[in-house]
mmCIF file of the C-alpha atoms, coordinates in Angstrom:
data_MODEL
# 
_entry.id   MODEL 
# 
loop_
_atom_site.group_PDB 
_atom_site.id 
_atom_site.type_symbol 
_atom_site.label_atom_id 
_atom_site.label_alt_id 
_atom_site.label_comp_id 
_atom_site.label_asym_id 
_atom_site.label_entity_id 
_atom_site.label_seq_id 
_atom_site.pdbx_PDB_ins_code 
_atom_site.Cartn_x 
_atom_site.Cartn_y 
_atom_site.Cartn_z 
_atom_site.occupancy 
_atom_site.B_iso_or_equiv 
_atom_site.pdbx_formal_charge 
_atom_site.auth_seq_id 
_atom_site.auth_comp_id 
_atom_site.auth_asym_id 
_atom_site.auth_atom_id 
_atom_site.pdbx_PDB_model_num 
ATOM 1  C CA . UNK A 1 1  ? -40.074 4.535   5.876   1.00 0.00 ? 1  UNK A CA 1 
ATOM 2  C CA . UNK A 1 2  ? -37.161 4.754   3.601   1.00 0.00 ? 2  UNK A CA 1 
ATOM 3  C CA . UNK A 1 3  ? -34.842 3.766   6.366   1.00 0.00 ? 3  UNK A CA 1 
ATOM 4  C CA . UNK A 1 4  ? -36.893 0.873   7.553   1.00 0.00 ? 4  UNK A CA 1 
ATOM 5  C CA . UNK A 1 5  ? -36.578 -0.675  4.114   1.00 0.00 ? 5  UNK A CA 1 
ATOM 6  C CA . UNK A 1 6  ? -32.791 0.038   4.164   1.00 0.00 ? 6  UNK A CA 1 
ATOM 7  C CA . UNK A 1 7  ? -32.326 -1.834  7.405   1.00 0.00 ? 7  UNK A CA 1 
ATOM 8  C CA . UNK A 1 8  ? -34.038 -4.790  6.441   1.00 0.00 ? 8  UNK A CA 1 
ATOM 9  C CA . UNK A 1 9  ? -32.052 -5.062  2.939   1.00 0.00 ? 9  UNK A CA 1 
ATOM 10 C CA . UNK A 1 10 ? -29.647 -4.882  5.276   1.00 0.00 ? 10 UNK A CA 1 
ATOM 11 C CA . UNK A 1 11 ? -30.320 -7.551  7.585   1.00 0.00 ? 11 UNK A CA 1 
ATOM 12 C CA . UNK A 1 12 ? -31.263 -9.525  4.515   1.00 0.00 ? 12 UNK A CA 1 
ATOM 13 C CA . UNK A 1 13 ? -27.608 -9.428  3.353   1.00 0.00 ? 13 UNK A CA 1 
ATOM 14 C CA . UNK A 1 14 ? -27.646 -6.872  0.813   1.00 0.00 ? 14 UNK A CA 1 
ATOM 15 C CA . UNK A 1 15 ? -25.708 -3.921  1.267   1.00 0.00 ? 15 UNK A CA 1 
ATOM 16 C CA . UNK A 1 16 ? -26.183 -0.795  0.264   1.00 0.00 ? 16 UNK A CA 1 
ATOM 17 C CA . UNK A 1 17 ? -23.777 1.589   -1.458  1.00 0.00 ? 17 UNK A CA 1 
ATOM 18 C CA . UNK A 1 18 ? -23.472 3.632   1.438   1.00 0.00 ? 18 UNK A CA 1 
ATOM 19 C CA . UNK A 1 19 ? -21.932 0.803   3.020   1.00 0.00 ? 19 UNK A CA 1 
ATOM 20 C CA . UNK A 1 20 ? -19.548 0.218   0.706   1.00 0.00 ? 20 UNK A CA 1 
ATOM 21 C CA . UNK A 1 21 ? -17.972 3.503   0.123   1.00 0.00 ? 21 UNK A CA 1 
ATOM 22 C CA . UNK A 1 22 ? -14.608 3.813   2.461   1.00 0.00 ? 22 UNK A CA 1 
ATOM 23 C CA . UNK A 1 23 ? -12.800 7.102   3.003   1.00 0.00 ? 23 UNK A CA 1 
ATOM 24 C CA . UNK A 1 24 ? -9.849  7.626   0.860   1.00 0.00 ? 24 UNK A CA 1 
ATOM 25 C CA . UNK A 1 25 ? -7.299  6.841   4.333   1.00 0.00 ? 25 UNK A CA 1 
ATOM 26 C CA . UNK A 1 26 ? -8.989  3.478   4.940   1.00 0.00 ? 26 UNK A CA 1 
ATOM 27 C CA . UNK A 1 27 ? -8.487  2.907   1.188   1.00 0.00 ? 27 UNK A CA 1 
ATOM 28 C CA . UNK A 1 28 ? -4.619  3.776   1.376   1.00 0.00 ? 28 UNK A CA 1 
ATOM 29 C CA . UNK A 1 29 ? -4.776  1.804   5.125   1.00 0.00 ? 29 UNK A CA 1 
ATOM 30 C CA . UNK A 1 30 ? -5.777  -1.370  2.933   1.00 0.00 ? 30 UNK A CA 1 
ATOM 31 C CA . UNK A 1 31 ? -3.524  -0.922  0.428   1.00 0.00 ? 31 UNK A CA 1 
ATOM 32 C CA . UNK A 1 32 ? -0.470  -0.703  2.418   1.00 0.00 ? 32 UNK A CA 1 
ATOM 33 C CA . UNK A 1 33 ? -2.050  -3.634  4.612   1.00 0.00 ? 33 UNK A CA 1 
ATOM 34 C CA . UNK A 1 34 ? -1.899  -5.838  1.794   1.00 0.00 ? 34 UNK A CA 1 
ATOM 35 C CA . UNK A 1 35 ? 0.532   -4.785  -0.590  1.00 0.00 ? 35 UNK A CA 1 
ATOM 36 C CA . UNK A 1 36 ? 3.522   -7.271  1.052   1.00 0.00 ? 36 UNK A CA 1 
ATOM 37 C CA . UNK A 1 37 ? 0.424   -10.127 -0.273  1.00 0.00 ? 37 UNK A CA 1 
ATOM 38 C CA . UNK A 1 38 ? 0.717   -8.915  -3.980  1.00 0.00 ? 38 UNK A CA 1 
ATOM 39 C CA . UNK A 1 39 ? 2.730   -11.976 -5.861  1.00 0.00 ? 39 UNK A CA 1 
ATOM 40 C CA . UNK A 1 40 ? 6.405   -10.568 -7.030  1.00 0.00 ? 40 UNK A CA 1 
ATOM 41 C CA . UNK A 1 41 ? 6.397   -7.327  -5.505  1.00 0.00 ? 41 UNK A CA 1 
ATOM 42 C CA . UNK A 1 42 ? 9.991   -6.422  -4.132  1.00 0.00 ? 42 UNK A CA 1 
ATOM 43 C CA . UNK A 1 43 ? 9.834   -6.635  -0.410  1.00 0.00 ? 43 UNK A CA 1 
ATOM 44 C CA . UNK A 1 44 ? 12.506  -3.813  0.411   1.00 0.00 ? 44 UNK A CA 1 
ATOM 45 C CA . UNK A 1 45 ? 10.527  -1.539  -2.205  1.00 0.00 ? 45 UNK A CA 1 
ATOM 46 C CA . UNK A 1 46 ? 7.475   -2.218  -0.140  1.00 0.00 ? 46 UNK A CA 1 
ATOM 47 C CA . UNK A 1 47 ? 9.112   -2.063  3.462   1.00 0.00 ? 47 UNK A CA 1 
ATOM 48 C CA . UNK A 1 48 ? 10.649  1.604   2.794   1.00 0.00 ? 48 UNK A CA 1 
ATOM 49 C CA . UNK A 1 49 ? 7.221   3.322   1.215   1.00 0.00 ? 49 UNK A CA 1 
ATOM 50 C CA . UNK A 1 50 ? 4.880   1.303   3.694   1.00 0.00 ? 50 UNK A CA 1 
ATOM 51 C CA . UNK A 1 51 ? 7.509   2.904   6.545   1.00 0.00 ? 51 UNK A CA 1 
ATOM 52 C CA . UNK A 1 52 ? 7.114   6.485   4.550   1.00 0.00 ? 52 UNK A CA 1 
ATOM 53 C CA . UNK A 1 53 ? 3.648   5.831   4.700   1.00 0.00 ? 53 UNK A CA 1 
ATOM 54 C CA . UNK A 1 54 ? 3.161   5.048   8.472   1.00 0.00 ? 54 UNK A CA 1 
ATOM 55 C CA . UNK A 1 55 ? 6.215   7.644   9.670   1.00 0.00 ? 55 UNK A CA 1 
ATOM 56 C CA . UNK A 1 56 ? 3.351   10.578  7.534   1.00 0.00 ? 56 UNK A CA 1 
ATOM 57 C CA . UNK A 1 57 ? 6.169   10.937  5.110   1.00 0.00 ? 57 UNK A CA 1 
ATOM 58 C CA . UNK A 1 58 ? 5.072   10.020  1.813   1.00 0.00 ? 58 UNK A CA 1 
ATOM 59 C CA . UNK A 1 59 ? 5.526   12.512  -0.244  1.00 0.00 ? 59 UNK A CA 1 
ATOM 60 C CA . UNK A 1 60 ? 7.376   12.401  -3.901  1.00 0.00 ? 60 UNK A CA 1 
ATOM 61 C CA . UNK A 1 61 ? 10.686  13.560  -2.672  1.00 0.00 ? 61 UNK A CA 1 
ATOM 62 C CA . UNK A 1 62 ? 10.890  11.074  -0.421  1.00 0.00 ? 62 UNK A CA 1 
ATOM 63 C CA . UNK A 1 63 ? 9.662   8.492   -2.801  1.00 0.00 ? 63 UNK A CA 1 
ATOM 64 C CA . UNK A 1 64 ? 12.271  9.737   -5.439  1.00 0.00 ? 64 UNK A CA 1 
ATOM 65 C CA . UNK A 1 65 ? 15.056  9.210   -2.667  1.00 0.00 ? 65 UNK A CA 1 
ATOM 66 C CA . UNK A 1 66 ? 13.858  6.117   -0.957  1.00 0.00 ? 66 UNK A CA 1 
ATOM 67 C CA . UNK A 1 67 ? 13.941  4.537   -5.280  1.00 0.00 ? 67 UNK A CA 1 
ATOM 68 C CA . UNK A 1 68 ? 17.428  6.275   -5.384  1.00 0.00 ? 68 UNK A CA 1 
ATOM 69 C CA . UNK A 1 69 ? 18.662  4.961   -2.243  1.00 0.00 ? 69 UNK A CA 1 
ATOM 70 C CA . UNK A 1 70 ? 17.306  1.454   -3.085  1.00 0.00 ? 70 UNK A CA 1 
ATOM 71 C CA . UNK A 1 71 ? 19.278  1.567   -6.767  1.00 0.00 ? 71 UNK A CA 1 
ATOM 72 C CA . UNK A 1 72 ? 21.950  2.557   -5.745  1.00 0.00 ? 72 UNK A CA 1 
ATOM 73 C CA . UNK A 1 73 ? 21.659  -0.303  -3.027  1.00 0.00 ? 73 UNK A CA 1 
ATOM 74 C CA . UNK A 1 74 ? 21.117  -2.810  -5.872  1.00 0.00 ? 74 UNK A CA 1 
ATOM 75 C CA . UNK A 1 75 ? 24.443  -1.740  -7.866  1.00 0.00 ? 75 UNK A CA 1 
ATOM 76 C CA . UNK A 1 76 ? 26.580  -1.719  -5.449  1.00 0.00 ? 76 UNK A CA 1 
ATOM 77 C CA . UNK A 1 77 ? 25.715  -5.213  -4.678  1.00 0.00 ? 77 UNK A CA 1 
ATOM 78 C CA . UNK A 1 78 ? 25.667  -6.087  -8.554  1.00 0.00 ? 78 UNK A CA 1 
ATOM 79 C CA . UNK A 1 79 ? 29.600  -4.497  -8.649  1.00 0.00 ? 79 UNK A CA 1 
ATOM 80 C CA . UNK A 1 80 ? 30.645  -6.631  -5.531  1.00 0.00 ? 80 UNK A CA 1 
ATOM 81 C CA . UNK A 1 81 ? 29.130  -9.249  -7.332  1.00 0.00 ? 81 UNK A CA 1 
ATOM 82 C CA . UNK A 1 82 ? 31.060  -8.876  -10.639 1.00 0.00 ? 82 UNK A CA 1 
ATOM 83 C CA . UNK A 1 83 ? 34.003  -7.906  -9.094  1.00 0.00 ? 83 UNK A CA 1 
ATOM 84 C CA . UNK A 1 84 ? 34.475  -11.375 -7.068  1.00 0.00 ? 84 UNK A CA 1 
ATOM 85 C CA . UNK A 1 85 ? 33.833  -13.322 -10.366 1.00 0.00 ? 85 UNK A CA 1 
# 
């Protein structure tokens, strides 16, 4: 009986929580679909923990090193930058 009534909600358009809930991978799947969409996120940022992320490597070391990595990236640039001025 229950169930019957839960189907035709259902059909009716509402949706029940049950639908709604999503595992906690499909949550982190959704986030790292989307996150390149987020306005004034830094796209290398993004492109090295989404690839940490898909590769099954996302873990805090990683993340540490990948930031470290991207830093140090972003001074060097900033020195060959002030040292052509």
């Amino acid at each position: 009986m229950i169930g019957h009534i839960l189907n035709k909600i259902q059909k009716q358009g509402h949706y029940t929580m049950r639908d709604e809930i999503k595992s906690g991978k499909e949550v982190i799947d959704e986030f790292f679909a989307e996150i390149m969409n987020i306005e004034g996120v830094d796209k290398k940022t993004v492109e090295k923990l989404t690839s940490l992320y898909s590769e099954g490597k996302l873990t805090d070391t990683n993340i540490q090193n990948v930031m470290e990595q991207l830093l140090q990236e972003e001074l060097d640039t900033t020195e060959e930058k002030d040292g052509k001025d």
